[in-house]
VEXTORMAR-834844 format. One record per residue (C-alpha): residue number from 1; residue in three letters; x, y, z. Coordinates in steps of 0.05 Angstrom, whole numbers, plus 5000, padded with zeros to 4 digits. Layout:
<kemis>
<kemi pos="NUM" code="ala" X="X" Y="Y" Z="Z"/>
...
</kemis>
This chain:
<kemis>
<kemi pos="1" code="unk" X="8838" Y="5423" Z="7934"/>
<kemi pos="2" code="unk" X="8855" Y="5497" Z="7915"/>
<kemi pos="3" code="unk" X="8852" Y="5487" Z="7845"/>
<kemi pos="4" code="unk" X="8779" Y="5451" Z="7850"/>
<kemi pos="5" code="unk" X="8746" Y="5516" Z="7889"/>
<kemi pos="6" code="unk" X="8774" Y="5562" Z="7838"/>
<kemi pos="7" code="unk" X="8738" Y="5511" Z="7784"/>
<kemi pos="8" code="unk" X="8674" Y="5510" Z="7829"/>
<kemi pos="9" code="unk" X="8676" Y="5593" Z="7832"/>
<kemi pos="10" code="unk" X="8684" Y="5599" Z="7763"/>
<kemi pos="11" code="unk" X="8628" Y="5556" Z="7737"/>
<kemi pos="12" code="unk" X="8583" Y="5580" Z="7798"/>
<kemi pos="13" code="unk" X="8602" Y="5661" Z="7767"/>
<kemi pos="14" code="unk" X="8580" Y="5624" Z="7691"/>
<kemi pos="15" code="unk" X="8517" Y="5605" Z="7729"/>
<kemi pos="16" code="unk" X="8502" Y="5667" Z="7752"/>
<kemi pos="17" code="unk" X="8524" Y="5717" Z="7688"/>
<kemi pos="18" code="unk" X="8476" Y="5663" Z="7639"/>
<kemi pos="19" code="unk" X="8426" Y="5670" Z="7699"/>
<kemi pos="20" code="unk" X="8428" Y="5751" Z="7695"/>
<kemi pos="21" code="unk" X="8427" Y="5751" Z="7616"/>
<kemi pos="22" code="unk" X="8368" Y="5711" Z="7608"/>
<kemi pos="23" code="unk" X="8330" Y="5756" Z="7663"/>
<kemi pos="24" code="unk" X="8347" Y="5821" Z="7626"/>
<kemi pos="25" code="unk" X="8323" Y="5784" Z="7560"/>
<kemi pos="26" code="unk" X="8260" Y="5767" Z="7582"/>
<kemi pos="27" code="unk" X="8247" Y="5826" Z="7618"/>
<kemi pos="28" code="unk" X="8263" Y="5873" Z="7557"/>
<kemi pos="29" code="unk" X="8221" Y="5830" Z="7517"/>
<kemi pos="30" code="unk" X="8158" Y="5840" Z="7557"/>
<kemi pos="31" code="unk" X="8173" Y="5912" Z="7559"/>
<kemi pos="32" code="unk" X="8174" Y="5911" Z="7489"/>
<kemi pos="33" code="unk" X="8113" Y="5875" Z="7483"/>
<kemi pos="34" code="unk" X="8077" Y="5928" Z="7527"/>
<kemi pos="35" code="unk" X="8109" Y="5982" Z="7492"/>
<kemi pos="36" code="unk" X="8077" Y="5948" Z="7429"/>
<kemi pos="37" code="unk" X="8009" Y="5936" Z="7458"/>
<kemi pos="38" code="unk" X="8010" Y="6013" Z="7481"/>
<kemi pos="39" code="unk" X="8016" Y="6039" Z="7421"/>
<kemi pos="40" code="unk" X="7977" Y="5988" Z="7380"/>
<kemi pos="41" code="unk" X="7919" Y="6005" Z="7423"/>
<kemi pos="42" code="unk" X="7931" Y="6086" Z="7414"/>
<kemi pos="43" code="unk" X="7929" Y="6080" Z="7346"/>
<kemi pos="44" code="unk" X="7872" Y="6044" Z="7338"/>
<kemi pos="45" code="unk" X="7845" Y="6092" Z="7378"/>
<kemi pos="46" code="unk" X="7873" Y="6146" Z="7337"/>
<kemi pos="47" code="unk" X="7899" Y="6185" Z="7385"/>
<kemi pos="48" code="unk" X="7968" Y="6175" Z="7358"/>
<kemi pos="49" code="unk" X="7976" Y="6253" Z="7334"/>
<kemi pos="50" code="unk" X="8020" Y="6279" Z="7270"/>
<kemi pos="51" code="unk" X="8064" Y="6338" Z="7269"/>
<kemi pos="52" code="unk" X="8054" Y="6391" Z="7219"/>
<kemi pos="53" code="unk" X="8087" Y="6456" Z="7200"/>
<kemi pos="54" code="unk" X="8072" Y="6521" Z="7220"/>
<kemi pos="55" code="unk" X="8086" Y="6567" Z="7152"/>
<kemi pos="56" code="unk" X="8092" Y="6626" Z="7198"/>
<kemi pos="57" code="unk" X="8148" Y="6604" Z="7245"/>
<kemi pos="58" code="unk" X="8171" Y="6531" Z="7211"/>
<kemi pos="59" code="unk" X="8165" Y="6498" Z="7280"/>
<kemi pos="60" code="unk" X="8123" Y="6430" Z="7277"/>
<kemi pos="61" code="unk" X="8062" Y="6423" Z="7323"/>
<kemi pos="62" code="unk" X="8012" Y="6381" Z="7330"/>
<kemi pos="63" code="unk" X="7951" Y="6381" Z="7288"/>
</kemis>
């Protein structure tokens, strides 16, 4: 009987790491898809802003 538990608890962990893996897959894809939407609808907006030199300092700001 020993041997059968350990079998049970092993494929009931599988079970639950495939479970956990999918979850996390499908969850970063729809953060990825909102990520993608967000700034999709910025720049069509075109509010998405460039960075450009200052020739006094070198530091990039936005302009």
């Amino acid at each position: 009987m020993p041997p059968f538990v350990a079998f049970a608890g092993v494929l009931g962990g599988l079970a639950v790491v495939r479970w956990a893996y999918k979850t996390a897959v499908r969850i970063n894809r729809e953060l990825e898809e909102m990520r993608l939407s967000r700034v999709a609808e910025a720049a069509h907006r075109g509010a998405v802003q460039t960075l450009k030199q200052d020739p006094v300092t070198g530091a990039y700001r936005p302009g």
